[in-house]
DSSP file (Angstrom, degrees, kcal/mol; ACC not computed):
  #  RESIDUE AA STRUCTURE BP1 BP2  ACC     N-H-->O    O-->H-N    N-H-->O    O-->H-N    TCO  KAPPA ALPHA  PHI   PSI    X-CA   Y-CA   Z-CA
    1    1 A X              0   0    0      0, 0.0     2,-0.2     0, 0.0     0, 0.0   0.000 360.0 360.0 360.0 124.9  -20.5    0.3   11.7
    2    2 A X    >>  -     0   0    0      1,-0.1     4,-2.0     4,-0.0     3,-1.2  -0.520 360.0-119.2 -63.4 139.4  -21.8    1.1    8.1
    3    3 A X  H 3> S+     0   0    0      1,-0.2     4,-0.8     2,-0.2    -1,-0.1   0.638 113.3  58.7 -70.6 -14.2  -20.2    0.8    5.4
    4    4 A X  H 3> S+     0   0    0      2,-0.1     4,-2.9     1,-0.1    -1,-0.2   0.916 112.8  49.2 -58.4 -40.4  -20.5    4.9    4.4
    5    5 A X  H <4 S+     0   0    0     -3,-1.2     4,-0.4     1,-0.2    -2,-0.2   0.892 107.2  54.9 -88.4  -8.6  -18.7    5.3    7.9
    6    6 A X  H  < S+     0   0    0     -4,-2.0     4,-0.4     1,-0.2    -1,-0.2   0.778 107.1  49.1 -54.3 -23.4  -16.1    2.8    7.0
    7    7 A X  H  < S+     0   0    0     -4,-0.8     3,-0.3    -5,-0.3    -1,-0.2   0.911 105.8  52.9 -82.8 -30.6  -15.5    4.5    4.5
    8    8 A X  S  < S+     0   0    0     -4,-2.9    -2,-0.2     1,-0.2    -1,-0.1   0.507 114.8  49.6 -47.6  -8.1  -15.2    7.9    6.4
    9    9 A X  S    S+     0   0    0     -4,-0.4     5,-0.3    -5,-0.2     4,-0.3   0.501  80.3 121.4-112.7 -31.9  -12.8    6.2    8.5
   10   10 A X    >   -     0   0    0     -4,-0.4     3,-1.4    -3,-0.3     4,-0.3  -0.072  57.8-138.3 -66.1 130.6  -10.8    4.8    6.2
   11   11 A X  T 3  S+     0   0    0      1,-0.3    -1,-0.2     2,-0.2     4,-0.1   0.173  90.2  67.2-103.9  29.4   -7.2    5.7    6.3
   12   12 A X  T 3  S+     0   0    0      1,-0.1    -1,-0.3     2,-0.1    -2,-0.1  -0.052 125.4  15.4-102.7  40.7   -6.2    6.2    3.0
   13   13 A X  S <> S+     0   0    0     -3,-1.4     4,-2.0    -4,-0.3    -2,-0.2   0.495  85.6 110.2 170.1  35.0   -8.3    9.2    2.9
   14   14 A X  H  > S+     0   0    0     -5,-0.3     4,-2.6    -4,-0.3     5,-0.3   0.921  89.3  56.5 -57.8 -52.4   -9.5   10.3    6.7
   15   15 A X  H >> S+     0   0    0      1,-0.2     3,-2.5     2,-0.2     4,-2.4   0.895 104.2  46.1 -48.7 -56.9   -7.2   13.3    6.0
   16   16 A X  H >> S+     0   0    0      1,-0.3     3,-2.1     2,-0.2     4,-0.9   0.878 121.1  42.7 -39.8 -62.4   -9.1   14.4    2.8
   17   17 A X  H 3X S+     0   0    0     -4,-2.0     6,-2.4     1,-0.3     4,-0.9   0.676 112.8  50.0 -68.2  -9.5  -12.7   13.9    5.0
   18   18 A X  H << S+     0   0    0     -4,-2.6    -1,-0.3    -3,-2.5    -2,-0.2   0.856 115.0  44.2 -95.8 -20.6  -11.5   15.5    8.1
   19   19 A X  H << S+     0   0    0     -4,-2.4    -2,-0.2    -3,-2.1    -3,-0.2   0.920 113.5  49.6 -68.7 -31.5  -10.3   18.5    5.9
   20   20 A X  H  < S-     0   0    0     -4,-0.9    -1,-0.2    -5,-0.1    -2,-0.2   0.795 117.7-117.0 -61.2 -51.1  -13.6   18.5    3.8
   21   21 A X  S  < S+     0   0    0     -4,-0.9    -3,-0.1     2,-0.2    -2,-0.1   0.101  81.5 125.6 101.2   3.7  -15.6   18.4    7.5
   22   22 A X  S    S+     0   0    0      0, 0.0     2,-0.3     0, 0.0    -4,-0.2   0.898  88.2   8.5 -56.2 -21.0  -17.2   14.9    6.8
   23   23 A X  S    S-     0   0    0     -6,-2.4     2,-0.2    -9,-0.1    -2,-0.2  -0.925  80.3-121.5-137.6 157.1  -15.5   14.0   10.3
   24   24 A X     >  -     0   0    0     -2,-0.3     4,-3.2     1,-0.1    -5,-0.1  -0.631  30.1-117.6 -94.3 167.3  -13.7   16.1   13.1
   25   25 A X  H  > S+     0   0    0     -2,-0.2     4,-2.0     2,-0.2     5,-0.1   0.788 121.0  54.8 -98.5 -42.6   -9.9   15.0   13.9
   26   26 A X  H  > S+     0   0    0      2,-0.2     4,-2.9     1,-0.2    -1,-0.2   0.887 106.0  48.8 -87.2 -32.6  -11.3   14.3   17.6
   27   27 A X  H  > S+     0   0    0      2,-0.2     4,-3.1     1,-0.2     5,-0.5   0.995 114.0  48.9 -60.3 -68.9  -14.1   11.9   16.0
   28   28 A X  H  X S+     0   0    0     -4,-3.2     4,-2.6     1,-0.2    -2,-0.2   0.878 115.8  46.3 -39.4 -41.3  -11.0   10.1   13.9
   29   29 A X  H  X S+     0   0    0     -4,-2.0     4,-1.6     2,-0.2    -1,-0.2   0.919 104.7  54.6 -44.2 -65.6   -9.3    9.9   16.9
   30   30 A X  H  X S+     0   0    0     -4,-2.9     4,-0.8     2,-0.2    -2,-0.2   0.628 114.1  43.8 -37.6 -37.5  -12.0    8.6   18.8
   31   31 A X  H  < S+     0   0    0     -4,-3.1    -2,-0.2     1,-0.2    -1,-0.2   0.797 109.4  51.9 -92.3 -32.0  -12.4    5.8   16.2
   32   32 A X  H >< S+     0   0    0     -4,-2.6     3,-0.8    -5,-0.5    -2,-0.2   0.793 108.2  54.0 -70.0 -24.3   -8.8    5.0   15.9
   33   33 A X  H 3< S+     0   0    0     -4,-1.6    -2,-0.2     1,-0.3    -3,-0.1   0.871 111.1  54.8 -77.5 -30.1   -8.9    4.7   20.2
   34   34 A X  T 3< S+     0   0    0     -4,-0.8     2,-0.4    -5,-0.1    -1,-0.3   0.128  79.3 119.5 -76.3  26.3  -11.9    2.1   19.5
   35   35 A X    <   -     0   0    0     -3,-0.8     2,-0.6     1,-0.1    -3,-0.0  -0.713  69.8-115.8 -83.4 132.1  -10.3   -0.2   17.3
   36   36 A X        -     0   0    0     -2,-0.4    -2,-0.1     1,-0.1    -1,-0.1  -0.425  29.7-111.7 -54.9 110.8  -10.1   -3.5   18.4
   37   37 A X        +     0   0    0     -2,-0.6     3,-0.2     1,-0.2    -1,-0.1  -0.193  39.4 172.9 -54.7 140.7   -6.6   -4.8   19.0
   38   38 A X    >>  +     0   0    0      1,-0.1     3,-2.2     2,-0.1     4,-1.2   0.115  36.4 119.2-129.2   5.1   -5.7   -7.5   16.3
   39   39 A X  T 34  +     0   0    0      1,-0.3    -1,-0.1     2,-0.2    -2,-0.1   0.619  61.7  64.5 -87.6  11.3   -2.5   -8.1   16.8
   40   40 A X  T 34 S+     0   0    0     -3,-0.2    -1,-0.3     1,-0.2    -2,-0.1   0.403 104.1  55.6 -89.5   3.0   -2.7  -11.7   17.7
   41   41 A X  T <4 S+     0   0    0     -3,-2.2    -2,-0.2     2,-0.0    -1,-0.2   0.906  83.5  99.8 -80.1 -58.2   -3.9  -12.1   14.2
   42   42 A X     <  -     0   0    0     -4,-1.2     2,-0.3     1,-0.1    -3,-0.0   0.592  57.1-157.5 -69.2-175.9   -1.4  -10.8   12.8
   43   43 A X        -     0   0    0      2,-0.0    -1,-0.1     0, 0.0    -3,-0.0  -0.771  30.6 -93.3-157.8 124.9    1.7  -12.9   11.1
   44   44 A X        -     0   0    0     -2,-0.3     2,-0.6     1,-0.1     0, 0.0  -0.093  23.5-138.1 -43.8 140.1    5.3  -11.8   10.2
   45   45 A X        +     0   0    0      2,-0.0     2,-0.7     0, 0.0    -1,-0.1  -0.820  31.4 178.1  20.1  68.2    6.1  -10.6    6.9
   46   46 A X        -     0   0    0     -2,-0.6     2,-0.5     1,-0.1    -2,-0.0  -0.809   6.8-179.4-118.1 138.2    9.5  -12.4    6.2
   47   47 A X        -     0   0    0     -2,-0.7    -1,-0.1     4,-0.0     5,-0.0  -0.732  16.5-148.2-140.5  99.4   11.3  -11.8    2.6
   48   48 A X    >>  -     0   0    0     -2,-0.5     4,-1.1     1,-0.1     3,-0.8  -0.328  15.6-127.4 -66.1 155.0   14.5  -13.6    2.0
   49   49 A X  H >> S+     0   0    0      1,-0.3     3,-0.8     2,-0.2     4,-0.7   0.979 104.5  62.3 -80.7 -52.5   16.9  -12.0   -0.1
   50   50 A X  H 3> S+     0   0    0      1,-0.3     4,-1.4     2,-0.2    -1,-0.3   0.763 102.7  50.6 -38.2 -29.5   17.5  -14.7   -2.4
   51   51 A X  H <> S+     0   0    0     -3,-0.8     4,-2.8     2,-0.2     5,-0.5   0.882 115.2  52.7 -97.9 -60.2   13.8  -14.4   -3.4
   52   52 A X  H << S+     0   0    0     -4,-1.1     4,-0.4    -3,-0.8    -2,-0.2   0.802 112.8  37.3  -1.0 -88.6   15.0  -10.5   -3.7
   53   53 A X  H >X S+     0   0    0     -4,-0.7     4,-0.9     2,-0.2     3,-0.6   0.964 111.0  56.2 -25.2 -84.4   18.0  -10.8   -6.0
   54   54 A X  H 3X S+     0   0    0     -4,-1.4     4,-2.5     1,-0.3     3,-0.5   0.763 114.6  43.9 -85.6 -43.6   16.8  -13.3   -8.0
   55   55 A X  H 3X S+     0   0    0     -4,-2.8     4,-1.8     1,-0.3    -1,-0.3   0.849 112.5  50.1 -64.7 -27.4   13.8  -10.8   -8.7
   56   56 A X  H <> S+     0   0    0     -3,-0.6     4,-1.8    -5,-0.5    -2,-0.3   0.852 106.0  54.4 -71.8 -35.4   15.7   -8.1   -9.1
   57   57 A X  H  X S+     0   0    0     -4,-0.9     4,-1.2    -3,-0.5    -2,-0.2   0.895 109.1  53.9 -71.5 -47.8   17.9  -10.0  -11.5
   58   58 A X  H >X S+     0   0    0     -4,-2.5     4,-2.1     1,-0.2     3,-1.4   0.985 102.5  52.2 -46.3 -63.1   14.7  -10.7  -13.5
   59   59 A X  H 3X S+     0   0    0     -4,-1.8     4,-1.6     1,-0.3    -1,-0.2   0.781 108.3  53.0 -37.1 -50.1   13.7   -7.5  -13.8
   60   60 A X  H 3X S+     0   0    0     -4,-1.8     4,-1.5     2,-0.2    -1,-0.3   0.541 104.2  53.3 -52.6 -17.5   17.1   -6.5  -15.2
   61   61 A X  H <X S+     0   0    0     -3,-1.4     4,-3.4    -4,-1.2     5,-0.2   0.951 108.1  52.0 -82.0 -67.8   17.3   -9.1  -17.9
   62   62 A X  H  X S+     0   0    0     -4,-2.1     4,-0.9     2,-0.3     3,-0.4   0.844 112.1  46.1 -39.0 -90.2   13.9   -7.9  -19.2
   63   63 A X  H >X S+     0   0    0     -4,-1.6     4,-1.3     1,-0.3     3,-0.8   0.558 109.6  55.0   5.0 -73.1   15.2   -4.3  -19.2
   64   64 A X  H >< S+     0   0    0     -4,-1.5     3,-1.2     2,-0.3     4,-0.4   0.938 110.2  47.2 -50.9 -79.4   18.3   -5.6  -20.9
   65   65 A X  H 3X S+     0   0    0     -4,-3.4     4,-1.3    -3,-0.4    -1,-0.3   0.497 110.3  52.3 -68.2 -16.0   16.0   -7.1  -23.6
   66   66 A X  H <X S+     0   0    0     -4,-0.9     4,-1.8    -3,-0.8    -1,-0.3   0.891 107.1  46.5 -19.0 -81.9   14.0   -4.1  -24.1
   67   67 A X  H XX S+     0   0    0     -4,-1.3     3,-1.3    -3,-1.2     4,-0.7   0.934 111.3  58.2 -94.4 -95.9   16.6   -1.8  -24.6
   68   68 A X  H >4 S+     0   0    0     -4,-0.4     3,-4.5     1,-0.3     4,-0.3   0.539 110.7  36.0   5.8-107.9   18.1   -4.2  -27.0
   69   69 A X  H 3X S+     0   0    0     -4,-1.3     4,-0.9     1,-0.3     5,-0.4   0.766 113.7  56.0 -39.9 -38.1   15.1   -4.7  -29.5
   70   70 A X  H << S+     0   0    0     -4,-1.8     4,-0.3    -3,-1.3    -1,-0.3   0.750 113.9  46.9 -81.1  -3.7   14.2   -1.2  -29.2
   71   71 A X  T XX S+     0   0    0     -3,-4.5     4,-1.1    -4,-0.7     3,-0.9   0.977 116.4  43.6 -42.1 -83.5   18.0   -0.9  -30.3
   72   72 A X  T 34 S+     0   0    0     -4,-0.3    -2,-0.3     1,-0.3    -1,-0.2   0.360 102.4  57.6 -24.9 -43.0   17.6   -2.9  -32.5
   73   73 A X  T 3< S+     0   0    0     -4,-0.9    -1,-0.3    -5,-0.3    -2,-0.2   0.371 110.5  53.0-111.9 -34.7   14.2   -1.9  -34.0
   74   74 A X  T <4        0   0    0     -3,-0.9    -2,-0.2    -5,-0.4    -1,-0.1   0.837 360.0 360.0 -95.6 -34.7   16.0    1.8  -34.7
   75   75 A X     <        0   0    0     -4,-1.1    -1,-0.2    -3,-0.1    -3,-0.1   0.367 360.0 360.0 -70.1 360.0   19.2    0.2  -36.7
């Protein structure tokens, strides 16, 4: 496959090309039934909360320290 039809294929913006006419919905189809299965490749996706929280906590502090100087900065 060439990389113009990879891109034609490509599925953050197949809708756009099949509305445009660059592809038919039975051609997308057609390429999505040829895909090669992968899924022994693939590898879980695991995100412990702690790792979560603790980013989420970050995120707040910064906020926090933000709104502060810009408090601050207005006084």
């Amino acid at each position: 496959m060439t990389k113009k039809e990879e891109i034609l294929y490509d599925v953050r913006i197949a809708e756009r090309n099949i509305r445009d006419g660059e592809i038919s919905k039975k051609e997308y189809e057609n390429h999505l039934k040829n895909l090669p299965d992968v899924e022994e490749k693939g590898e879980p996706l695991i995100i412990e909360e702690d790792e979560v929280e603790a980013e989420a906590e970050a995120v707040a502090e910064t906020e926090a320290e933000v709104d502060q100087e810009e408090e601050e900065e207005t006084e």
